[in-house]
N, C-alpha and C positions, 0 to 999 in steps of 0.2 A: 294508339291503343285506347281503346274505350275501356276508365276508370274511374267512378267515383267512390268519393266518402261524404256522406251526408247524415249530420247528427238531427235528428229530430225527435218530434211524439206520435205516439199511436192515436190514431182520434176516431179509427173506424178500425174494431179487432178482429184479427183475422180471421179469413171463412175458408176453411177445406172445402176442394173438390177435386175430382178424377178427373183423366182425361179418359174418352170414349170408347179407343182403340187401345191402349195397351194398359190402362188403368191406374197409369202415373200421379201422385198426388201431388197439387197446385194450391198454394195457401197465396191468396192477397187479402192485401189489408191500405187503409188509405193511412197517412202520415200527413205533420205539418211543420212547416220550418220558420223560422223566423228570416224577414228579410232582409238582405244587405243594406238599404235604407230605411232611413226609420221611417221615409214617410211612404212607403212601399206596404203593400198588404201582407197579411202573412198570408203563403200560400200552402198549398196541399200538393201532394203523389201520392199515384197507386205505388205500391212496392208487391212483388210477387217473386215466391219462391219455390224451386222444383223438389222432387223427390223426398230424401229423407229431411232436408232441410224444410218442406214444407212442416212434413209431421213437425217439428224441431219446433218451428213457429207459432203452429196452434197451438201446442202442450204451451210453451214458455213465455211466449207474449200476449198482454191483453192492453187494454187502450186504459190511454196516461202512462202507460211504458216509456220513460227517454230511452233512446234508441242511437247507436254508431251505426250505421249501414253503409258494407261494402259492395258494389255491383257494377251492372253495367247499366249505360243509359241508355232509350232507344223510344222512339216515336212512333204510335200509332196512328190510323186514318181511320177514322168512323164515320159512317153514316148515320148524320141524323134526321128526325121523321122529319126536320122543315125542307129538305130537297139538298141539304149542302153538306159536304164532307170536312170535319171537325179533326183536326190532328190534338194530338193525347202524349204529352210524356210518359213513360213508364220502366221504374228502376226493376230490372231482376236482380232480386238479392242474389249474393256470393256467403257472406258471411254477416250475421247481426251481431253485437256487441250490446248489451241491455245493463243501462245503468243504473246503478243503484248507489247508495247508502254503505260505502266503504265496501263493497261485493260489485263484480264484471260476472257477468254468465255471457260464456260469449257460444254461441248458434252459427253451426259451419256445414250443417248436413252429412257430418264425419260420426262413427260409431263413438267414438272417445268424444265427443264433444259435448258441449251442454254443461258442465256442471262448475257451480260457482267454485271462485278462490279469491281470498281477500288481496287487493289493488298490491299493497305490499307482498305478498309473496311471490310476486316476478321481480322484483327485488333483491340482490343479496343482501346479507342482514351485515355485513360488514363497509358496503358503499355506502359516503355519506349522502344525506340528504342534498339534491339540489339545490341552487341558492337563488334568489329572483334575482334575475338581470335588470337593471332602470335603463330606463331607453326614451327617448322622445316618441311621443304618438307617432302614429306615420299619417305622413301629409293624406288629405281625403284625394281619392281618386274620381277622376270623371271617368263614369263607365259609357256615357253616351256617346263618346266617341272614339270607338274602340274601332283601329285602322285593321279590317279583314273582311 
C-alpha cells in the first residue's frame, strides 16, 4: 500500500486549475523538507490535490505554511526540450494537517472539514499529560546500503 506522511513548508503557494473535460478542481503547490542528513540538501515536491480538497487548499494554505501531509507517492516522466526524458516525484494529497501556534486546521476535502480547534481539545480534560520517556539516541544508520 502506497502511503505517506510528510511534514514540510509551503515554499510555492498553491494555484487552482480545472481539468478540461469535466471541470474538476486541481490545486498544486511545491513544498520543501528538510533532510535525513545533515549534509544532504534540502529538497522540494510538487504536492497536488483533487476536488473539494483542492478548493480546501487555495482558501487555507499559503507559502511558509508548516504542513502534515498525507497522500500517496508516485512518479512522473517528462519530456524535456534537451531530447531526454526526466522522472518527477509527486505527492497527491489525501488530507493536510497546517500547523500552527497551539491551533491544527486540518484539510480533508470533506464538507465538515477545515476548521481549527486547539491541539488540546482532542484531549480529554481529565487524562494526564504524557510524560517524556529518556532514551539513548538511536545508533546512526547507514542508509547506503539498504539490502533491496
Amino acid at each position: 500500500m502506497n502511503h505517506c506522511v510528510l511534514m514540510a513548508e509551503i515554499v510555492q503557494a498553491p494555484q487552482l486549475r480545472y481539468t478540461s473535460d469535466t471541470q474538476t478542481p486541481i490545486a498544486e503547490m511545491v513544498v520543501q523538507f528538510d533532510p535525513v542528513r545533515e549534509t544532504d540538501p534540502v529538497e522540494s515536491l510538487k504536492v497536488v490535490g483533487w476536488g473539494n480538497l483542492a478548493q480546501e487548499i487555495q482558501e487555507g494554505c499559503k507559502e511558509g505554511d508548516r504542513v502534515l501531509i498525507e497522500g500517496r507517492l508516485g512518479m512522473n516522466t517528462v519530456e524535456r526540450p534537451e531530447g531526454f526524458r526526466e522522472k518527477r516525484a509527486e505527492l497527491t494529497a489525501q488530507r493536510i494537517h497546517i500547523m500552527g501556534e497551539g491551533a491544527e486546521t486540518s484539510l480533508s476535502g470533506l464538507s465538515s472539514a477545515g476548521t481549527s480547534k486547539p491541539a488540546a481539545a482532542s484531549a480529554p480534560a481529565s487524562s494526564p499529560a504524557p510524560k517524556p520517556v529518556a532514551s539513548e539516541p538511536p545508533a546512526e544508520t547507514n542508509y547506503d546500503e539498504i539490502p533491496f
